[in-house]
mmCIF file of the N, C-alpha and C atoms, coordinates in Angstrom:
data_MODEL
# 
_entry.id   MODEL 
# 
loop_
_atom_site.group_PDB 
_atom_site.id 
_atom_site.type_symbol 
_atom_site.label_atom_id 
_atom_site.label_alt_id 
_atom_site.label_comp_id 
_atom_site.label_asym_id 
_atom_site.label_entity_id 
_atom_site.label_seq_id 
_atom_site.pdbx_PDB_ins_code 
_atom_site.Cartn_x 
_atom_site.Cartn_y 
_atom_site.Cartn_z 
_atom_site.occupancy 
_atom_site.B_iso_or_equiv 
_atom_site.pdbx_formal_charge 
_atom_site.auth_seq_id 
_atom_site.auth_comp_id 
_atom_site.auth_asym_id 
_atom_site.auth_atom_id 
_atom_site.pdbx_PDB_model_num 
ATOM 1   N N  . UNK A 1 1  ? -19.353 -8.407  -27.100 1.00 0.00 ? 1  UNK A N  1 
ATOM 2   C CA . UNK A 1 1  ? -19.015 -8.132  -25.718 1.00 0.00 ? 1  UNK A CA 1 
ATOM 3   C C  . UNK A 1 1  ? -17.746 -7.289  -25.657 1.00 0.00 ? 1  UNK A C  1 
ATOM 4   N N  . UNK A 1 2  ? -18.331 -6.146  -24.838 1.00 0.00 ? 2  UNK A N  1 
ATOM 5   C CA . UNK A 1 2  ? -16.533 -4.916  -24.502 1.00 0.00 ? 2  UNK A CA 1 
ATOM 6   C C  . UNK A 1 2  ? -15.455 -6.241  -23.863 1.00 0.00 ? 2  UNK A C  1 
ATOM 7   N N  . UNK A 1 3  ? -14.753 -6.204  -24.185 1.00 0.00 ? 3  UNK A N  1 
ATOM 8   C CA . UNK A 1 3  ? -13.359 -6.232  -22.968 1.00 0.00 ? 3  UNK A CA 1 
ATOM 9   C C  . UNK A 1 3  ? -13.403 -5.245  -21.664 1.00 0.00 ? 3  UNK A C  1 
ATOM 10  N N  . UNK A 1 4  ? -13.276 -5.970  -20.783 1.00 0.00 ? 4  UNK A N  1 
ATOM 11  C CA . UNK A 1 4  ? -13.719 -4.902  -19.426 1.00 0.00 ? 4  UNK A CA 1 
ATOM 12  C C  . UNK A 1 4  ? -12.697 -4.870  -19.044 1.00 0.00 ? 4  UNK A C  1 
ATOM 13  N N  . UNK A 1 5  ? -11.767 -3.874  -18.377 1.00 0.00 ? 5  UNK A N  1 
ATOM 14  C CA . UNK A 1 5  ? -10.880 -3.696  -17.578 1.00 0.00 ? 5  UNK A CA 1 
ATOM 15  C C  . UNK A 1 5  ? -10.364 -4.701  -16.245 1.00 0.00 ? 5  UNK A C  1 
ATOM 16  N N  . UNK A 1 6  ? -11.192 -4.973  -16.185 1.00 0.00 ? 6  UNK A N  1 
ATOM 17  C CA . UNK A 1 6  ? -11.606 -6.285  -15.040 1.00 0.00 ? 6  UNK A CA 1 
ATOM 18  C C  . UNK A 1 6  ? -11.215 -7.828  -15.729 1.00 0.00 ? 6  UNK A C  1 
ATOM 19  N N  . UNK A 1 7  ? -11.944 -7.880  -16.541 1.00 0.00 ? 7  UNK A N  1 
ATOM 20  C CA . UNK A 1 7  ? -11.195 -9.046  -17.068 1.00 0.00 ? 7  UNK A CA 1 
ATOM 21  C C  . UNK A 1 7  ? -9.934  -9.453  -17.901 1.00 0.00 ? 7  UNK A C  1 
ATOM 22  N N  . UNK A 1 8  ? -9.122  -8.228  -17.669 1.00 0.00 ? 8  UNK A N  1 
ATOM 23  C CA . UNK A 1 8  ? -8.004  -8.371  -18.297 1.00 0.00 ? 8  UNK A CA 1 
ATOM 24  C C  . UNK A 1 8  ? -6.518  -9.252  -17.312 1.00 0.00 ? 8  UNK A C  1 
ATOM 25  N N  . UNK A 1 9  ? -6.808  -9.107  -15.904 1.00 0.00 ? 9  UNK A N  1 
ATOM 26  C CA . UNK A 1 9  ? -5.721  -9.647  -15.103 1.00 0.00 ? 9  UNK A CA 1 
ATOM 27  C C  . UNK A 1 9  ? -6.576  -10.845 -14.773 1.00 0.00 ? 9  UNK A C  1 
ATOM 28  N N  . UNK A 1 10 ? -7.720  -11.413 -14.738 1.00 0.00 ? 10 UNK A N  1 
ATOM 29  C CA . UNK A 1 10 ? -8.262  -12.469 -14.500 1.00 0.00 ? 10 UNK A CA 1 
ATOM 30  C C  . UNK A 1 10 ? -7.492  -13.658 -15.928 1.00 0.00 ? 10 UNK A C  1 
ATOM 31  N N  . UNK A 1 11 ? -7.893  -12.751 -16.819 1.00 0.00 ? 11 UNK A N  1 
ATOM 32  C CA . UNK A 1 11 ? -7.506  -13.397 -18.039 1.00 0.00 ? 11 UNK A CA 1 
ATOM 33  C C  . UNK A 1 11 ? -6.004  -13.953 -18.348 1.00 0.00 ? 11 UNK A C  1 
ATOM 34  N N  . UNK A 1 12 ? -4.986  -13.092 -18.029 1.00 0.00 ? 12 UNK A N  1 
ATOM 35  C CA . UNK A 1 12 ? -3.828  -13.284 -18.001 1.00 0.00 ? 12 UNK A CA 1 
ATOM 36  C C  . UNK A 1 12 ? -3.597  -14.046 -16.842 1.00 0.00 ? 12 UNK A C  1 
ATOM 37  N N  . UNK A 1 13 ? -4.072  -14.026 -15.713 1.00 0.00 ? 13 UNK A N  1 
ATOM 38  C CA . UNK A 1 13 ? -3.810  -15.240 -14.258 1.00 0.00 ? 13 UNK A CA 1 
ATOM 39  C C  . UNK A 1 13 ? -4.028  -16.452 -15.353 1.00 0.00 ? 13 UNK A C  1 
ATOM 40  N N  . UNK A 1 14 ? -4.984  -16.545 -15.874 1.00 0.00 ? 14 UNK A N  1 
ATOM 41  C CA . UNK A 1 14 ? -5.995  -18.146 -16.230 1.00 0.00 ? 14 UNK A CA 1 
ATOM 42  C C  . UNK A 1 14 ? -4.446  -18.525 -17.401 1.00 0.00 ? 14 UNK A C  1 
ATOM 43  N N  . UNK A 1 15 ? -4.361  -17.990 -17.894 1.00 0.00 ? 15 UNK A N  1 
ATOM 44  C CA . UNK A 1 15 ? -3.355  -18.380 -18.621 1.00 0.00 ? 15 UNK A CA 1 
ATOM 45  C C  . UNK A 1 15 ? -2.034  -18.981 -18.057 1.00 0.00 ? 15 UNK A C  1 
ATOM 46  N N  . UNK A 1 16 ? -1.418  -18.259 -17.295 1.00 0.00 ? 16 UNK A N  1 
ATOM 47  C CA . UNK A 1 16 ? -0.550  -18.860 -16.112 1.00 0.00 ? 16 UNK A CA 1 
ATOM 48  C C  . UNK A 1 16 ? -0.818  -20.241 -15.347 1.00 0.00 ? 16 UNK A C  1 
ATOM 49  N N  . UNK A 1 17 ? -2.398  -20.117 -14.800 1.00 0.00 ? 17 UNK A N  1 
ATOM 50  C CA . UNK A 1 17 ? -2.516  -21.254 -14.148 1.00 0.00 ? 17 UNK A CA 1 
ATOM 51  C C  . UNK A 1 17 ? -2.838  -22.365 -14.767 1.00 0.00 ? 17 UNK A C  1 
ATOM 52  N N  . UNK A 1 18 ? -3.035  -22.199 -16.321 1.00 0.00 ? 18 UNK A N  1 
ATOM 53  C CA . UNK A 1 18 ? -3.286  -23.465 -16.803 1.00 0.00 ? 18 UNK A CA 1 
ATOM 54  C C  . UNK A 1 18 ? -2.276  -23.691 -17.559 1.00 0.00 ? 18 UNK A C  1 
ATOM 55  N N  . UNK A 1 19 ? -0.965  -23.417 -17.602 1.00 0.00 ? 19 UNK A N  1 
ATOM 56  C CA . UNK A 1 19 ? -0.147  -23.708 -18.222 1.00 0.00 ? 19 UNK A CA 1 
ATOM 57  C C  . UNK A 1 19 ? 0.146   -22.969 -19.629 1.00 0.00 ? 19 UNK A C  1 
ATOM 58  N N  . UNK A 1 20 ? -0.422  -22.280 -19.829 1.00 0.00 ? 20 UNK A N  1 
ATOM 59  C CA . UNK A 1 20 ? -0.419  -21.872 -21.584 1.00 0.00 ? 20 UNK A CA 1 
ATOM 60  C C  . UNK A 1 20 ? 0.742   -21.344 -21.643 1.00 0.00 ? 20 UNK A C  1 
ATOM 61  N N  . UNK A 1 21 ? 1.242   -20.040 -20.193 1.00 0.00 ? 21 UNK A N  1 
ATOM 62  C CA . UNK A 1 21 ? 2.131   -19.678 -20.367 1.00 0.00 ? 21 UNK A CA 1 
ATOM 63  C C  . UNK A 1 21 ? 3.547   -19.716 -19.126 1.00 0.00 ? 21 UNK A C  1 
ATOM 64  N N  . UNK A 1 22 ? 4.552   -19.292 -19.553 1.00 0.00 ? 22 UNK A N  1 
ATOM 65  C CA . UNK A 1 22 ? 5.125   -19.910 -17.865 1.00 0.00 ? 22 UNK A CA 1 
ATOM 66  C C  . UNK A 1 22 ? 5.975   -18.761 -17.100 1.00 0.00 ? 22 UNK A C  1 
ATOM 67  N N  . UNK A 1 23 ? 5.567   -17.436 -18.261 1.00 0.00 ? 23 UNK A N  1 
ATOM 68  C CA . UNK A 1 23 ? 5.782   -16.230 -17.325 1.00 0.00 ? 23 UNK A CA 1 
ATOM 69  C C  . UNK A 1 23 ? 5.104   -15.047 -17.648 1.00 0.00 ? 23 UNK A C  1 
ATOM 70  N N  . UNK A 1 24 ? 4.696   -14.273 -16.686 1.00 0.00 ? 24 UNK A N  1 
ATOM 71  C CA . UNK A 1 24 ? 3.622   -13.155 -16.474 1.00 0.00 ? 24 UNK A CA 1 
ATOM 72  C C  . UNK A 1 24 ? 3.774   -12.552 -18.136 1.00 0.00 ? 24 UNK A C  1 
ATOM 73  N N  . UNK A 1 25 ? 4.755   -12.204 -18.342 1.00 0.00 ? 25 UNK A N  1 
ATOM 74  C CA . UNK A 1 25 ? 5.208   -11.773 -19.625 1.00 0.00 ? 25 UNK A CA 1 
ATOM 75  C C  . UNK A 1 25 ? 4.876   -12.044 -21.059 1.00 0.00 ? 25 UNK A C  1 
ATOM 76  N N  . UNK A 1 26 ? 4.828   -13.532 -20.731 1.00 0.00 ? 26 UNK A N  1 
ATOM 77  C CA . UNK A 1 26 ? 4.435   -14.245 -21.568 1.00 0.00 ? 26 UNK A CA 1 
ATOM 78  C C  . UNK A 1 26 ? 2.783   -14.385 -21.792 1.00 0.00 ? 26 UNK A C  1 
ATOM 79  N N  . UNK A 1 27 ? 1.968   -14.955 -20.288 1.00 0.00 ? 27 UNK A N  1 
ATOM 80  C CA . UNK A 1 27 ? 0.929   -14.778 -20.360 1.00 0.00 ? 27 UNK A CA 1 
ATOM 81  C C  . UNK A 1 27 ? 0.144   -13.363 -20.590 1.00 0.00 ? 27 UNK A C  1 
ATOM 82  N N  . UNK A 1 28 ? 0.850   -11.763 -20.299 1.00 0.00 ? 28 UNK A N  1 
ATOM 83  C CA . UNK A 1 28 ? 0.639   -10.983 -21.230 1.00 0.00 ? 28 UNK A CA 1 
ATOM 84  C C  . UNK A 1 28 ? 0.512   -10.724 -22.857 1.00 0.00 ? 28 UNK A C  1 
ATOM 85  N N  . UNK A 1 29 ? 1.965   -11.274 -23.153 1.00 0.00 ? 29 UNK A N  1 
ATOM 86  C CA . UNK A 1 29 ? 2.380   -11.066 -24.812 1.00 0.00 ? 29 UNK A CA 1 
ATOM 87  C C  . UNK A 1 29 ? 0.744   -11.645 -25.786 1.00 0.00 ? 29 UNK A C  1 
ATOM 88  N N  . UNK A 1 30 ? 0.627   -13.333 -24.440 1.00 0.00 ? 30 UNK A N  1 
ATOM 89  C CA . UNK A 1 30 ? -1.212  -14.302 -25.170 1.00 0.00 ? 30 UNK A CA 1 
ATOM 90  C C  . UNK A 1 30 ? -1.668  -13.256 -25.198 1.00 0.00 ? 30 UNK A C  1 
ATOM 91  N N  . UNK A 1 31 ? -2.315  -12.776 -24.270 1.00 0.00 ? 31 UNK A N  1 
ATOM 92  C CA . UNK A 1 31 ? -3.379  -12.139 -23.803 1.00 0.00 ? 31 UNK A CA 1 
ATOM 93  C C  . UNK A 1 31 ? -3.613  -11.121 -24.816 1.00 0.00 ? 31 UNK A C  1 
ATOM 94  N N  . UNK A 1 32 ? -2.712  -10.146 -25.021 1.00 0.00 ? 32 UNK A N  1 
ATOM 95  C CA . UNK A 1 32 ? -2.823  -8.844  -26.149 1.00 0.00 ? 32 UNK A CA 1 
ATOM 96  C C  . UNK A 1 32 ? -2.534  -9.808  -27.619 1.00 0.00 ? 32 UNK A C  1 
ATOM 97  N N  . UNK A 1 33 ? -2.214  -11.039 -27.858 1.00 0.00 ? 33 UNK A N  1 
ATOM 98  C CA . UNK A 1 33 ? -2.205  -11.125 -29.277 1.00 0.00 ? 33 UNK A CA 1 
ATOM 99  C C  . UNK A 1 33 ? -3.650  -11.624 -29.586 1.00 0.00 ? 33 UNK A C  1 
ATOM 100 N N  . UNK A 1 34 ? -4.158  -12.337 -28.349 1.00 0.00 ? 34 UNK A N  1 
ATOM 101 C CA . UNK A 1 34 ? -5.702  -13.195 -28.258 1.00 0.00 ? 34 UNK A CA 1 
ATOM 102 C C  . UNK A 1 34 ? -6.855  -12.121 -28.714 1.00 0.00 ? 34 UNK A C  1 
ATOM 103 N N  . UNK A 1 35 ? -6.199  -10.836 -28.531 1.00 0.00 ? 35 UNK A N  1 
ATOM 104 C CA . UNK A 1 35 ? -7.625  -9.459  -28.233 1.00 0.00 ? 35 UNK A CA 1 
ATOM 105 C C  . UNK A 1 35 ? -6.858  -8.411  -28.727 1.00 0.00 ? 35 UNK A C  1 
ATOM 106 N N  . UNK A 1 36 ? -6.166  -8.667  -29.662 1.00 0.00 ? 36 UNK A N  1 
ATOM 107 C CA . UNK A 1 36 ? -6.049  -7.203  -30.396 1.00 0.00 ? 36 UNK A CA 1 
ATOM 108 C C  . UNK A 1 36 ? -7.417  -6.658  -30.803 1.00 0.00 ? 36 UNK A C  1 
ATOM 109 N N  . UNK A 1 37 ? -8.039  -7.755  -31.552 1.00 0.00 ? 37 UNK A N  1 
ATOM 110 C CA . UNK A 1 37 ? -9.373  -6.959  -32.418 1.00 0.00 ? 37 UNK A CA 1 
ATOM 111 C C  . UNK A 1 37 ? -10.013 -6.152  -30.995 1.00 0.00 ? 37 UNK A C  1 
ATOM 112 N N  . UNK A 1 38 ? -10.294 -6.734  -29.835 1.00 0.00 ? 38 UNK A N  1 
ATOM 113 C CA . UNK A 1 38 ? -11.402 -6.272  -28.520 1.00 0.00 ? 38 UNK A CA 1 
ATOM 114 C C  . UNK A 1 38 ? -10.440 -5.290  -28.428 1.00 0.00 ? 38 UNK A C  1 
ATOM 115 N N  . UNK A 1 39 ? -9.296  -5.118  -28.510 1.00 0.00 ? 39 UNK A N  1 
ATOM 116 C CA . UNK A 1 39 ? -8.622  -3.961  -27.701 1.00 0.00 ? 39 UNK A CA 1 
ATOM 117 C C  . UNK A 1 39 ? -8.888  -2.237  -28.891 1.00 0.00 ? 39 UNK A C  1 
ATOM 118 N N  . UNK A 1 40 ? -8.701  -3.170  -30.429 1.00 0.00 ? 40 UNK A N  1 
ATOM 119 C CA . UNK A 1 40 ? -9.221  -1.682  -31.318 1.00 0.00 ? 40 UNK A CA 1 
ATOM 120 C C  . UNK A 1 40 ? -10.252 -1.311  -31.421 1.00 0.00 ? 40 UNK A C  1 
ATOM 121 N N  . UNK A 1 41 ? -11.225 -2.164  -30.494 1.00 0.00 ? 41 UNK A N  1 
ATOM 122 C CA . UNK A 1 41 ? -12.796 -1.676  -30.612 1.00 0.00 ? 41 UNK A CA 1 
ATOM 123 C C  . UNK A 1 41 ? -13.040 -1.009  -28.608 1.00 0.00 ? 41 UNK A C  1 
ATOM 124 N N  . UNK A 1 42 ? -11.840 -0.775  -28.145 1.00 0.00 ? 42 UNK A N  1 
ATOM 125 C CA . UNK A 1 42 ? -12.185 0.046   -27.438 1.00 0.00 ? 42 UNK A CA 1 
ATOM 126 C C  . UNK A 1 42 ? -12.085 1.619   -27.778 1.00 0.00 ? 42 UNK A C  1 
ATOM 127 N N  . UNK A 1 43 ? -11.579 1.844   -28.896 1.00 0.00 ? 43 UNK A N  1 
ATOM 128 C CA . UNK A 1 43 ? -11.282 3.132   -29.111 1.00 0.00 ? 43 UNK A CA 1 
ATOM 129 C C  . UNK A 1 43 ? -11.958 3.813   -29.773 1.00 0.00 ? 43 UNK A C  1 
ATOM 130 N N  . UNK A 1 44 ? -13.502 2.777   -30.304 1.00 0.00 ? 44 UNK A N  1 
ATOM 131 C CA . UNK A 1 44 ? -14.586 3.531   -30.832 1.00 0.00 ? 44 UNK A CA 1 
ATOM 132 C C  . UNK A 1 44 ? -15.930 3.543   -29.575 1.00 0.00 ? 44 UNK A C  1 
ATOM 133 N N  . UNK A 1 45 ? -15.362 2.684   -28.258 1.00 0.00 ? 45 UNK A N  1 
ATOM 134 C CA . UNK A 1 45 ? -16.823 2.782   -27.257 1.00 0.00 ? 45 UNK A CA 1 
ATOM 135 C C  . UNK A 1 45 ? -16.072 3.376   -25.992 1.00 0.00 ? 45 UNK A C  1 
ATOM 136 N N  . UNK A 1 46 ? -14.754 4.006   -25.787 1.00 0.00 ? 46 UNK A N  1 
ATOM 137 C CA . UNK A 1 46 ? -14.401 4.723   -24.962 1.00 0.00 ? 46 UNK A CA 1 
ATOM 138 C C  . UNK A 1 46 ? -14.129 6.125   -24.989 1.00 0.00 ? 46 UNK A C  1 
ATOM 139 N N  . UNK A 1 47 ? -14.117 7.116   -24.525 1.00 0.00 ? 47 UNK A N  1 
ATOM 140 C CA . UNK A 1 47 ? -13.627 8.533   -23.962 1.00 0.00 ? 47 UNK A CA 1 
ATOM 141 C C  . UNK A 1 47 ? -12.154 8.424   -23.721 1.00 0.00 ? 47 UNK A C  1 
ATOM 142 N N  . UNK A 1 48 ? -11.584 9.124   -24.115 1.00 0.00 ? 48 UNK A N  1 
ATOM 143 C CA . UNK A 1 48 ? -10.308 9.457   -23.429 1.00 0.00 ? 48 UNK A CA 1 
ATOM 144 C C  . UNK A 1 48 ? -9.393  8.742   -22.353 1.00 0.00 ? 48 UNK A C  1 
ATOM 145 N N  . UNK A 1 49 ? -10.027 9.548   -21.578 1.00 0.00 ? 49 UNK A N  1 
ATOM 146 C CA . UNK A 1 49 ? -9.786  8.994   -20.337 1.00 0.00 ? 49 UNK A CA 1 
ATOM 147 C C  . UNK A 1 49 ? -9.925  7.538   -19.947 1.00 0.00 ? 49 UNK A C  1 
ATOM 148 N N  . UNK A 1 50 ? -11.391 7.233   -20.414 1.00 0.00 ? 50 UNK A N  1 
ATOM 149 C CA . UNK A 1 50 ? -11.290 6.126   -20.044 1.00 0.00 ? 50 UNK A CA 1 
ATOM 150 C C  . UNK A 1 50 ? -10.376 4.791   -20.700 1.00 0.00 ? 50 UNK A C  1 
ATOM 151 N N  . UNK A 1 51 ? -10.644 5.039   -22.100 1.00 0.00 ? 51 UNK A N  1 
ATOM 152 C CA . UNK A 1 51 ? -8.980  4.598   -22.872 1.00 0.00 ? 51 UNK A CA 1 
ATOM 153 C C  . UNK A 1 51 ? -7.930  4.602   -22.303 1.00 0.00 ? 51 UNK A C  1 
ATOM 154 N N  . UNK A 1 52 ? -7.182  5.272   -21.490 1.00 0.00 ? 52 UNK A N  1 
ATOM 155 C CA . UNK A 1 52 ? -5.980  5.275   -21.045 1.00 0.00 ? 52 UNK A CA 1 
ATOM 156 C C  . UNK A 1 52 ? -5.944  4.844   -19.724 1.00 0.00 ? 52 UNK A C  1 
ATOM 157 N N  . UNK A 1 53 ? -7.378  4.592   -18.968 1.00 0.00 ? 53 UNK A N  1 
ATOM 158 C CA . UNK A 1 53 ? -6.729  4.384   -17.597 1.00 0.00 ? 53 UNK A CA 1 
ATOM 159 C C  . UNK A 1 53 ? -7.793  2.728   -17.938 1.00 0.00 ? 53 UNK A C  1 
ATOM 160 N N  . UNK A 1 54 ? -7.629  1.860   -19.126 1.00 0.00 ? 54 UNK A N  1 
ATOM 161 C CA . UNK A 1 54 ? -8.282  0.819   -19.130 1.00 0.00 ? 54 UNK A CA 1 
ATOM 162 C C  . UNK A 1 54 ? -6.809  -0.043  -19.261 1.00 0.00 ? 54 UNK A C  1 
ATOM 163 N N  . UNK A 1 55 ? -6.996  -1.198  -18.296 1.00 0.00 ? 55 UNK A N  1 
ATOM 164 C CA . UNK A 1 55 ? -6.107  -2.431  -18.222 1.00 0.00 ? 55 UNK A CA 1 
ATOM 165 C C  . UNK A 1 55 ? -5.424  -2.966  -19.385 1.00 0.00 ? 55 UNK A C  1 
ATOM 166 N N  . UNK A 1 56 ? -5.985  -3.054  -20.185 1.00 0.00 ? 56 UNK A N  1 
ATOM 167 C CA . UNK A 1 56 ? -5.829  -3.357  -21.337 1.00 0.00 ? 56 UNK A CA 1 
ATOM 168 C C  . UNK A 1 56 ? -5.023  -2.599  -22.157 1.00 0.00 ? 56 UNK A C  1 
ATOM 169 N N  . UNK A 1 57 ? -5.269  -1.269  -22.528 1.00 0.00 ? 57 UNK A N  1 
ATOM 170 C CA . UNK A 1 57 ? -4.366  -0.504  -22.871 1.00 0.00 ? 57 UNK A CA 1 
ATOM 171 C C  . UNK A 1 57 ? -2.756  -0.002  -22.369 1.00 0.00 ? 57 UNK A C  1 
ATOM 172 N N  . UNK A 1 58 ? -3.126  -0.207  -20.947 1.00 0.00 ? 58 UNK A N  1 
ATOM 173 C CA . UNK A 1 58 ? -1.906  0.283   -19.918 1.00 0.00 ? 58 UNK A CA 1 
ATOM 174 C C  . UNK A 1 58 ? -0.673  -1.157  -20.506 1.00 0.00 ? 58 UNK A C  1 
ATOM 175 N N  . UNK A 1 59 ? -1.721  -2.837  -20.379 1.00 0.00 ? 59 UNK A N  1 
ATOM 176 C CA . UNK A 1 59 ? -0.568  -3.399  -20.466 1.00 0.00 ? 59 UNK A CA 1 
ATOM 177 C C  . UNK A 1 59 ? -0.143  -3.337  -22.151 1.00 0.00 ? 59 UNK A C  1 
ATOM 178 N N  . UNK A 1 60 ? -0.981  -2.598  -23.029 1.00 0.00 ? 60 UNK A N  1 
ATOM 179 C CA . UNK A 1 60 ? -0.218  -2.871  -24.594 1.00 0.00 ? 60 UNK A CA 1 
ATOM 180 C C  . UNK A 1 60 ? 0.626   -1.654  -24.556 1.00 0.00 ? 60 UNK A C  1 
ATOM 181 N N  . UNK A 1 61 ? 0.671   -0.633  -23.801 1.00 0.00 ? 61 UNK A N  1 
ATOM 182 C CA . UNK A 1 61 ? 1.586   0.653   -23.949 1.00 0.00 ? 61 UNK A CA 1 
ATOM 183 C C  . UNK A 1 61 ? 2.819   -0.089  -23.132 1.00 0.00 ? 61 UNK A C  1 
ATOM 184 N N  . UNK A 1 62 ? 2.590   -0.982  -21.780 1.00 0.00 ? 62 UNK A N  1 
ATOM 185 C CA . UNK A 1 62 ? 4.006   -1.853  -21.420 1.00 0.00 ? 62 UNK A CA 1 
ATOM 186 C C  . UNK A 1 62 ? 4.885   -2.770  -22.246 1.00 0.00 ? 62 UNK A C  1 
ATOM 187 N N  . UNK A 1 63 ? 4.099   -3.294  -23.135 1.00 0.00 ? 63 UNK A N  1 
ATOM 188 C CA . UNK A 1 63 ? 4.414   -3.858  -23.995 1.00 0.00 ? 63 UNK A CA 1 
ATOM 189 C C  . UNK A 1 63 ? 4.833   -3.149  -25.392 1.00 0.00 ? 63 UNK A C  1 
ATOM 190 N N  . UNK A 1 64 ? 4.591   -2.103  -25.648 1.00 0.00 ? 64 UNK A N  1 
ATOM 191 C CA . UNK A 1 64 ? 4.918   -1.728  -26.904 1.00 0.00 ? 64 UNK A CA 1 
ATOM 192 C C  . UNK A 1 64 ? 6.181   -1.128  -27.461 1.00 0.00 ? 64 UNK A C  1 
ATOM 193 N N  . UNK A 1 65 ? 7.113   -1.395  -26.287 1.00 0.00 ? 65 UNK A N  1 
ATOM 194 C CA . UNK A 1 65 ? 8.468   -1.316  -26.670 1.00 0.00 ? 65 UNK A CA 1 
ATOM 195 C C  . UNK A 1 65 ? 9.203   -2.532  -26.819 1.00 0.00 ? 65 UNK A C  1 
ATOM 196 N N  . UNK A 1 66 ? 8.950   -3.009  -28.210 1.00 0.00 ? 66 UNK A N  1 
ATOM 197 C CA . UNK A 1 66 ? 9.355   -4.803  -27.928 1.00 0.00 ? 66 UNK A CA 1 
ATOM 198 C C  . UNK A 1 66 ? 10.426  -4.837  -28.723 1.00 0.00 ? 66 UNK A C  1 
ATOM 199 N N  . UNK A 1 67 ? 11.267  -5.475  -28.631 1.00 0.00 ? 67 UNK A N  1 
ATOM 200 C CA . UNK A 1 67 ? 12.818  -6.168  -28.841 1.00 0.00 ? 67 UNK A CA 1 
ATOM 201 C C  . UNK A 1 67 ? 13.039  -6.254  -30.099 1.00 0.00 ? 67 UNK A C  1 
# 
């Protein structure tokens, strides 16, 4: 199954609301360590474009200036 663009802020909410994590940030940091593998297999079933304007990617390029 792709990772859909769509289920990427559903995914990170669920995390928040069930406690896993206790800030957006955090329930990001889950989220991209949970789906690295789904996130490098978008770059063999996407275009360009669509790579860069996918949820998923936008939040690992926010993230990829880390501390």
């Amino acid at each position: 199954m792709t990772l859909t663009s769509d289920s990427v802020k559903l995914q990170v909410n669920e995390l928040l609301l069930i406690g896993q994590a206790a800030t957006v940030w955090d329930a990001e940091e889950k989220f991209l360590d949970a789906h690295l593998n789904d996130i490098v297999k978008l770059v063999e079933v996407l275009d360009d474009q669509e790579f860069e304007s996918h949820e998923a990617i936008k939040l690992l390029m926010s993230h990829g200036s880390r501390r």
